[in-house]
C-alpha positions in Angstrom: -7.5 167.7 -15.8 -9.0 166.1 -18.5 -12.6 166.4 -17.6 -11.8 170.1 -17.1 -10.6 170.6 -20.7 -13.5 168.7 -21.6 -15.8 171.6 -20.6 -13.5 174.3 -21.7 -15.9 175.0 -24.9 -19.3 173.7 -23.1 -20.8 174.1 -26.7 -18.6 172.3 -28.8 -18.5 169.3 -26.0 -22.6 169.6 -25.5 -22.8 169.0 -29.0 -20.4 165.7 -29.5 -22.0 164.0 -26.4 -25.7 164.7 -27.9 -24.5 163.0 -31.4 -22.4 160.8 -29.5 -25.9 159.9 -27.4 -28.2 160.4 -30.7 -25.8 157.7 -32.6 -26.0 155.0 -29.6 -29.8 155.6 -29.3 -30.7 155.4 -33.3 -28.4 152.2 -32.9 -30.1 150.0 -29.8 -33.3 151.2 -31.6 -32.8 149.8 -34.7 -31.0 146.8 -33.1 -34.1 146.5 -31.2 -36.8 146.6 -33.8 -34.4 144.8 -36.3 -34.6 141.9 -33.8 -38.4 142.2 -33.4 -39.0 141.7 -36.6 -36.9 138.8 -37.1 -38.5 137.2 -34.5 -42.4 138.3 -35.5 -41.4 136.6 -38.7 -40.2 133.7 -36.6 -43.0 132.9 -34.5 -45.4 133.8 -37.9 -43.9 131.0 -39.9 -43.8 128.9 -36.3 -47.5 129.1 -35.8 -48.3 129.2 -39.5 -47.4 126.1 -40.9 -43.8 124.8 -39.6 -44.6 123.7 -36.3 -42.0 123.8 -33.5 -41.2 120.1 -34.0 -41.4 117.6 -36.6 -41.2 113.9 -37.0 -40.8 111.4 -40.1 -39.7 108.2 -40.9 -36.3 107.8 -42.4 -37.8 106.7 -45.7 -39.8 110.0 -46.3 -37.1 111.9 -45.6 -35.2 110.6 -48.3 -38.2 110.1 -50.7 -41.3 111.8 -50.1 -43.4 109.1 -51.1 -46.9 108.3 -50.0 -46.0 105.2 -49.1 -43.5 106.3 -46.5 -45.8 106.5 -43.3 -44.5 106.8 -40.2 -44.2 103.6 -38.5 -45.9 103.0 -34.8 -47.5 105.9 -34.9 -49.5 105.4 -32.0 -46.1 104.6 -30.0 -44.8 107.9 -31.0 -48.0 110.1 -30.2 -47.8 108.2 -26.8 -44.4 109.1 -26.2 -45.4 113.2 -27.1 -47.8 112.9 -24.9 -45.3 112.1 -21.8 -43.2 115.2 -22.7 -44.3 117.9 -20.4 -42.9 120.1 -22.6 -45.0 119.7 -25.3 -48.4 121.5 -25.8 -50.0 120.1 -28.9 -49.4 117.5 -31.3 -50.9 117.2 -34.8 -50.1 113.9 -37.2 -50.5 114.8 -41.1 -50.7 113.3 -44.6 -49.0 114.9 -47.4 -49.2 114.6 -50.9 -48.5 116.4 -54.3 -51.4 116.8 -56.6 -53.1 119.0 -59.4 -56.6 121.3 -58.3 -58.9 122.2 -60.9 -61.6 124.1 -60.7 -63.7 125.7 -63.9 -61.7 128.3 -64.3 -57.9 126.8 -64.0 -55.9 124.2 -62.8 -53.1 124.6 -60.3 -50.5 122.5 -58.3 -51.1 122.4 -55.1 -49.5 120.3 -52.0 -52.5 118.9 -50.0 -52.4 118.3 -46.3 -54.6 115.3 -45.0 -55.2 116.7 -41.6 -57.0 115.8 -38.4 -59.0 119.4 -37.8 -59.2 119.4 -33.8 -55.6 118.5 -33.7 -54.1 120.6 -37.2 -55.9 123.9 -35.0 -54.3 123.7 -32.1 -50.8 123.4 -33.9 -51.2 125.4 -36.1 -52.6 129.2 -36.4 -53.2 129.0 -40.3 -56.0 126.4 -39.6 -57.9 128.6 -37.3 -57.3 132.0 -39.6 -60.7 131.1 -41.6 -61.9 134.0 -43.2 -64.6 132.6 -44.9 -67.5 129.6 -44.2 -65.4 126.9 -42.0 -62.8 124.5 -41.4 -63.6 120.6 -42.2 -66.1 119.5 -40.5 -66.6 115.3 -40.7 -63.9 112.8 -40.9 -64.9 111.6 -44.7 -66.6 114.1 -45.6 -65.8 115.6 -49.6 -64.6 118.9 -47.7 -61.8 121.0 -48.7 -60.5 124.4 -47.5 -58.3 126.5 -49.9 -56.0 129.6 -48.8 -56.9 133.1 -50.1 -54.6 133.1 -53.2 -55.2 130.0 -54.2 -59.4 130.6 -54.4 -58.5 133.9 -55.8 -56.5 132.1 -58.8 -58.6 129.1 -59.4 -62.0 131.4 -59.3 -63.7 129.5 -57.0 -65.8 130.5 -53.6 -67.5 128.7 -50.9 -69.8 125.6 -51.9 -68.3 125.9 -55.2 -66.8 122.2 -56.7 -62.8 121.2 -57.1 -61.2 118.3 -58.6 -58.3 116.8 -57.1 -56.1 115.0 -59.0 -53.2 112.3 -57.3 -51.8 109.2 -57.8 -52.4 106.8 -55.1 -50.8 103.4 -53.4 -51.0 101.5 -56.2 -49.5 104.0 -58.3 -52.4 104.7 -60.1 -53.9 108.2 -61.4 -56.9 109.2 -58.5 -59.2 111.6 -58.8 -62.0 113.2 -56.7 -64.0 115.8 -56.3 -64.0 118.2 -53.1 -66.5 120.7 -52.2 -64.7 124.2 -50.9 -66.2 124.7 -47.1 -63.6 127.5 -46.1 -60.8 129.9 -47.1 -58.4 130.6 -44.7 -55.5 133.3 -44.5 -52.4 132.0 -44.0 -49.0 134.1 -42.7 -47.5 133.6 -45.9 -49.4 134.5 -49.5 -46.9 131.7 -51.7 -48.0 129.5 -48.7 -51.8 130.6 -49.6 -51.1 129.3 -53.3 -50.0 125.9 -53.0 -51.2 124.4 -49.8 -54.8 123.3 -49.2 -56.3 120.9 -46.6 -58.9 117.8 -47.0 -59.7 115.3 -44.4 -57.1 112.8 -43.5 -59.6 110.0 -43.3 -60.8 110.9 -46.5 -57.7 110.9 -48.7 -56.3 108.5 -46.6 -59.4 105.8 -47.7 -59.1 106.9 -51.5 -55.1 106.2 -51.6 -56.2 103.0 -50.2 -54.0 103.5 -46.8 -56.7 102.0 -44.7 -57.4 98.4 -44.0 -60.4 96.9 -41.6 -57.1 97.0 -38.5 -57.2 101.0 -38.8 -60.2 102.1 -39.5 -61.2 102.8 -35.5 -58.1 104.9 -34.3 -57.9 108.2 -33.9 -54.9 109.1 -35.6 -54.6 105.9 -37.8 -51.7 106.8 -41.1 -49.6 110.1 -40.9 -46.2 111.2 -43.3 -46.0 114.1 -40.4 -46.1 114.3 -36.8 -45.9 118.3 -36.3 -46.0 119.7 -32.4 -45.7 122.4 -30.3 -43.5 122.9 -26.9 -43.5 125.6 -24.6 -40.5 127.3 -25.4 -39.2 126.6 -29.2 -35.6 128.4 -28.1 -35.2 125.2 -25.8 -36.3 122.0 -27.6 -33.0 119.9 -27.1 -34.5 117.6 -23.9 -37.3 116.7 -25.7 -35.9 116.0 -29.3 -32.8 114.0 -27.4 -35.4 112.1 -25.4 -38.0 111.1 -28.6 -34.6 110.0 -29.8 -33.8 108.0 -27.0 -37.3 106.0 -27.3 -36.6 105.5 -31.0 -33.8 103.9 -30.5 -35.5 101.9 -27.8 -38.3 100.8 -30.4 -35.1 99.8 -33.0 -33.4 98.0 -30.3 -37.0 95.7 -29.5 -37.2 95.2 -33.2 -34.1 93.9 -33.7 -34.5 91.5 -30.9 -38.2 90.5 -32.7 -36.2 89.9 -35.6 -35.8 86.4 -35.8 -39.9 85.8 -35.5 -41.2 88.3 -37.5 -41.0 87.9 -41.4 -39.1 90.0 -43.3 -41.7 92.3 -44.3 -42.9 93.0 -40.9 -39.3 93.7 -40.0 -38.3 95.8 -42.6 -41.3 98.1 -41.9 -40.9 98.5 -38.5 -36.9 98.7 -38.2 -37.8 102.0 -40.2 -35.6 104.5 -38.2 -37.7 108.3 -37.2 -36.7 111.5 -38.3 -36.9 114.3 -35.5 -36.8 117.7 -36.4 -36.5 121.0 -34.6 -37.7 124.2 -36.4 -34.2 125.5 -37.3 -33.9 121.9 -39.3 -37.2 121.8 -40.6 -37.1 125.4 -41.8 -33.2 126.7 -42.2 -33.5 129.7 -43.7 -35.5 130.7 -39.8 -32.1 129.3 -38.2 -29.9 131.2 -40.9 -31.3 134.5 -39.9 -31.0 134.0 -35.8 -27.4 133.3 -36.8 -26.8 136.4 -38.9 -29.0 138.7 -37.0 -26.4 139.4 -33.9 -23.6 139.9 -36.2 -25.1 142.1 -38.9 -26.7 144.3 -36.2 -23.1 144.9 -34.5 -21.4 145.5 -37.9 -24.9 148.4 -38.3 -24.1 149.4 -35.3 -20.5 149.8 -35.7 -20.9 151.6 -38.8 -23.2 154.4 -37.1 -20.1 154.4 -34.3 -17.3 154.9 -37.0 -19.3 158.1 -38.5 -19.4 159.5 -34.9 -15.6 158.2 -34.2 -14.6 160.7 -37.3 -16.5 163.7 -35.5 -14.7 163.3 -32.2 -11.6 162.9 -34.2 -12.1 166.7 -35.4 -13.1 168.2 -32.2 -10.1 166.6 -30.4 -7.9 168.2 -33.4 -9.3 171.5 -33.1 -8.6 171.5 -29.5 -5.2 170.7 -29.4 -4.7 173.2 -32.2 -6.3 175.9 -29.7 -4.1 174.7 -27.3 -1.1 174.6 -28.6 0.4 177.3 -26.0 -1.2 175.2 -23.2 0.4 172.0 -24.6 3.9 173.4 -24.6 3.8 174.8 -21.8 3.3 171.7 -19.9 5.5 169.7 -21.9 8.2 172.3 -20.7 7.6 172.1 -17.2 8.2 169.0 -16.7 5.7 166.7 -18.3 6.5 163.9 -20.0 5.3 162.5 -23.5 3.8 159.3 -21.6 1.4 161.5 -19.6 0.5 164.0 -22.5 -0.6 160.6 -24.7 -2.7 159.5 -21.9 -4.3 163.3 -21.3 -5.4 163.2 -24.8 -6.6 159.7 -25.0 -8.2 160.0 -21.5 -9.9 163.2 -22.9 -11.6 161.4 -25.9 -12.4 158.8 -23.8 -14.6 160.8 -21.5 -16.0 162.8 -24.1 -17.5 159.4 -25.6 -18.1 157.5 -22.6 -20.4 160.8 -21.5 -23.2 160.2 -24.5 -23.0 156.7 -24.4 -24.8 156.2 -21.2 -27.7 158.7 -22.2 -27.7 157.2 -25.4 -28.6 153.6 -24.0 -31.3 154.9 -21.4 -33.0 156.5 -24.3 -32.5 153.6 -26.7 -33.8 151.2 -23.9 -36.9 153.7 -22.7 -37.8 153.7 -26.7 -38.1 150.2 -27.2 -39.4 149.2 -24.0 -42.3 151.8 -24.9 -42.8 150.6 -28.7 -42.7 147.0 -27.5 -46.0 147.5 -25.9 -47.6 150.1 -28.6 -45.8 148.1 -31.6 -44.9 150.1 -35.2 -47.2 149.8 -37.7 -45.8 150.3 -41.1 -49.1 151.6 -43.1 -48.8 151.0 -47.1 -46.2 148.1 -47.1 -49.0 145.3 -46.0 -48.8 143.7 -48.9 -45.4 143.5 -49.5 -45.1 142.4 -45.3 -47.6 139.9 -46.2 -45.5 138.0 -48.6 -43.3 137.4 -46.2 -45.4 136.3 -43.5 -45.4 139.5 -41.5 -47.9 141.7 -40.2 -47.7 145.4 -40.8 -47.7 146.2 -36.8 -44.0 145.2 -35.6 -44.0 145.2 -31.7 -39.6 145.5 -31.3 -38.2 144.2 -28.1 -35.3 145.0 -25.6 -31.9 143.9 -26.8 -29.9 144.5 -23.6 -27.3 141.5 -24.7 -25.8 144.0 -26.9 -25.2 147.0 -24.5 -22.2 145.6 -22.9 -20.9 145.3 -27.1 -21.7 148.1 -27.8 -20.1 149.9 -25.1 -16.6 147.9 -26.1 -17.3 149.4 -29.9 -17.7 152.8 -28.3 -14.3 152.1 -26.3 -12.8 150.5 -29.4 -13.4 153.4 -31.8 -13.0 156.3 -29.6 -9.4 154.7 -28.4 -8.2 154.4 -32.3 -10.1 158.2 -33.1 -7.8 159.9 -30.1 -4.7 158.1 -31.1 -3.6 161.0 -34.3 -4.7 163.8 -32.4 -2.5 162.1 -29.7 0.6 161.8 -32.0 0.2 165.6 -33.1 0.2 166.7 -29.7 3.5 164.9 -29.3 5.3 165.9 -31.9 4.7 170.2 -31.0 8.3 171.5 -30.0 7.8 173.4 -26.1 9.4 176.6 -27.4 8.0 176.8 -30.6 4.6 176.0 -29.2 4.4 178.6 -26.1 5.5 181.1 -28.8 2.2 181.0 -31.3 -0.3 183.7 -29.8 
C-alpha cells in the first residue's frame, strides 16, 4: 500500500527521488574529490621533501645540533637495506645558515645530500628546471629552488656565499657556485631550502677525519626512506626499533671496555619516524577528512530531509478522507504510523541507490581524466598541489551514507506521522 500511494502523484514523487538522487550524487562526488585532493597533497609533500620514513638520533631530536649525527650509520643503512619493504634510502646533513648573493641575503636551511641517493627519495631533487643537480662529491656546487633564485637575483653559474657556524662553533663561510634550480611541490619550501654536497659541507664543518673519508655514506643528521606502501609502515618502523634496541643492548654489554666517550656516543638511542610523525599536520587531515566529509554530506541530506518532510505533509493533507476512512474501518494507530513512515522511507531509499551509481560512475570516470582547476595554479602551488586533481572512489562511505539517508528520512516522516494520528475518522471522511 505504501508503494502505491507513493506513485499516486507520479510527478511530485519523480521529482523528490531526482533531488533525493541529485543530493546523494553531488555528495559521493565531493566526498570523492575532497579525498583526492587530500591525498594528491599527501603523496606531493611525501615525494617532495618528507620522505615516508625518517630516522635520527635521540640527541637531534631534542637539539638540532650539527654535532648530533646519527650514530652507526652504516649499521642502520644495513638494516634498511634488509627491509623488503623499503625502496630507497637517502642519509642527509642539515644545517641552518644565511645565502647571500649580490643582490640580498636570505636564510635558508641547507641539505648536505648524497645526489644518486637524495633523487630516488625524493621527487624535488629530480624536478630541475634549470642546468643540473650536483654533480661531484666536493665539488663548490649548489642548487637553489625557484623562489629562492627568484629572491636572491641569481641564475645559473652565478656565485653564492654561504654562511654557518661549524663543529668548533666557529662562524664558516664559503662560496658555492649555482649549477641548478629546481621546482619543488611547495613555493615556502622553494624559499628556504637549498642543497650542496654532503662531502663538501661535511669537510668544511670539519665532520670528517682520515677513518671516513672512503665510505659511501660517511656522517648524516637524517636517514629519510621510502617503502612501498606509506599507509602500512608499522612492521618496518617496529622492526628498525627492534635492531636499535639490539645495538643499545651490545653497547651496554661493551660498557665496561670502552671509555666513556666511546660509550656515551654510541649508547645514543635512534629516533624512527613515520610520515604522520615527521609531518602531523598530513596525519591531522587523514583524521579529520572522514568526519568532515560525513558532517558535508549530512548537511546536503538534512536540506533534502526538509523537502520530503513537505511532500509527505501535503499528502496526508490530500488524503485526509483516505486516512479516516481507514482509521474507521478498523485500522489501528500502530499500523497508520508505520504506513507513513514506511512511505517516506521508500520515497528516500528509491533516489538513494541512483544517486550512488551516478556518484560512483562520476568519479570512477574523473579519476582517470583528473579536474584541472585553470587560474588557481598559483594559489594550488603554495600548497604543494598541482592544478589537475585526479578524485578517487570512496565506496567506504556508501554504507554511511545510506544510514544518514535512513537516519534523516526516519526523523523527517515522524511529524507528518503524528498529524496523521491525531485526524478524528468522522471529521476527516467529512472534508470534500
Amino acid at each position: 500500500m505504501a508503494w502505491r500511494n507513493i506513485w499516486r502523484s507520479p510527478w511530485r514523487s519523480i521529482v523528490v527521488i531526482g533531488s533525493m538522487a541529485l543530493g546523494v550524487w553531488a555528495g559521493i562526488f565531493m566526498m570523492g574529490w575532497a579525498t583526492g585532493l587530500n591525498d594528491a597533497r599527501t603523496v606531493s609533500l611525501l615525494d617532495d621533501n618528507v620522505g615516508h620514513g625518517r630516522i635520527t638520533s635521540a640527541a637531534y631530536e631534542a637539539s638540532p645540533e650539527a654535532t648530533a649525527l646519527i650514530p652507526h650509520l652504516p649499521r642502520v643503512l644495513e638494516n634498511l637495506s634488509r627491509d623488503t619493504a623499503v625502496t630507497a634510502v637517502a642519509p642527509r646533513l642539515v644545517l641552518q645558515a644565511m645565502i647571500q648573493s649580490g643582490s640580498g641575503a636570505a636564510p635558508a636551511l641547507v641539505l648536505g645530500v648524497y645526489p644518486e641517493a637524495e633523487q630516488a627519495v625524493f621527487k624535488a631533487a629530480r624536478t630541475i628546471t634549470t642546468g643540473t643537480f650536483l654533480g661531484e662529491r666536493e665539488a663548490d656546487e649548489i642548487v637553489l629552488g625557484e623562489e629562492l633564485a627568484r629572491r636572491l637575483e641569481v641564475e645559473i653559474d652565478d656565485r653564492v656565499v654561504l654562511t654557518f657556524q661549524d663543529l668548533a662553533g666557529e662562524v664558516h663561510s664559503a662560496l658555492f657556485y649555482v649549477v641548478g634550480l629546481y621546482d619543488g611541490a611547495s613555493n615556502l619550501l622553494e624559499e628556504t631550502m637549498l642543497y650542496v654536497p654532503a662531502w663538501n659541507i661535511a669537510t668544511q664543518m670539519g665532520m670528517l677525519d682520515s677513518t671516513l673519508l672512503g665510505r659511501e655514506y660517511p656522517v648524516a643528521h637524517q636517514v629519510n626512506f621510502r617503502v612501498k606502501d606509506p599507509y602500512a609502515m608499522d612492521p618496518t618502523v617496529d622492526n628498525l626499533r627492534m635492531q636499535d634496541s639490539l645495538r643499545l643492548h651490545h653497547v651496554f654489554i661493551r660498557s665496561r671496555i670502552e671509555s666513556l666517550a666511546a660509550l656515551e656516543r654510541d649508547s645514543t638511542p635512534l629516533v624512527i619516524k613515520e610520515w604522520r610523525s615527521i609531518s602531523p599536520e598530513l596525519g591531522y587531515a587523514d583524521e579529520i577528512m572522514a568526519q568532515s566529509l560525513l558532517l558535508f554530506m549530512t548537511i546536503i541530506l538534512l536540506a533534502m530531509a526538509f523537502g520530503i518532510l513537505n511532500t509527505m505533509l501535503m499528502a496526508i493533507l490530500e488524503r485526509t478522507r483516505e486516512l479516516g476512512m481507514l482509521m474507521a474501518v478498523g485500522m489501528n494507530k500502530r499500523r497508520l504510523f508505520f504506513l507513513i513512515v514506511a512511505e517516506t522511507l521508500l520515497l528516500s531509499f528509491a533516489g538513494l541507490p541512483i544517486g550512488l551509481v551516478l556518484g560512483h560512475g562520476t568519479l570512477a570516470i574523473t579519476s582517470r581524466t583528473g579536474i584541472t582547476l585553470q587560474g588557481v595554479e598559483k594559489g594550488l602551488a603554495e600548497f604543494g598541489l598541482e592544478s589537475t586533481i585526479y578524485p578517487i572512489t570512496v565506496p567506504e562511505f556508501y554504507l554511511p551514507v545510506a544510514g544518514l539517508v535512513f537516519i534523516l528520512s526516519f526523523l523527517s516522516a515522524l511529524y507528518p506521522a503524528r498529524k496523521a494520528l491525531k485526524l478524528n475518522p468522522i471529521e476527516s471522511m467529512r472534508v470534500l
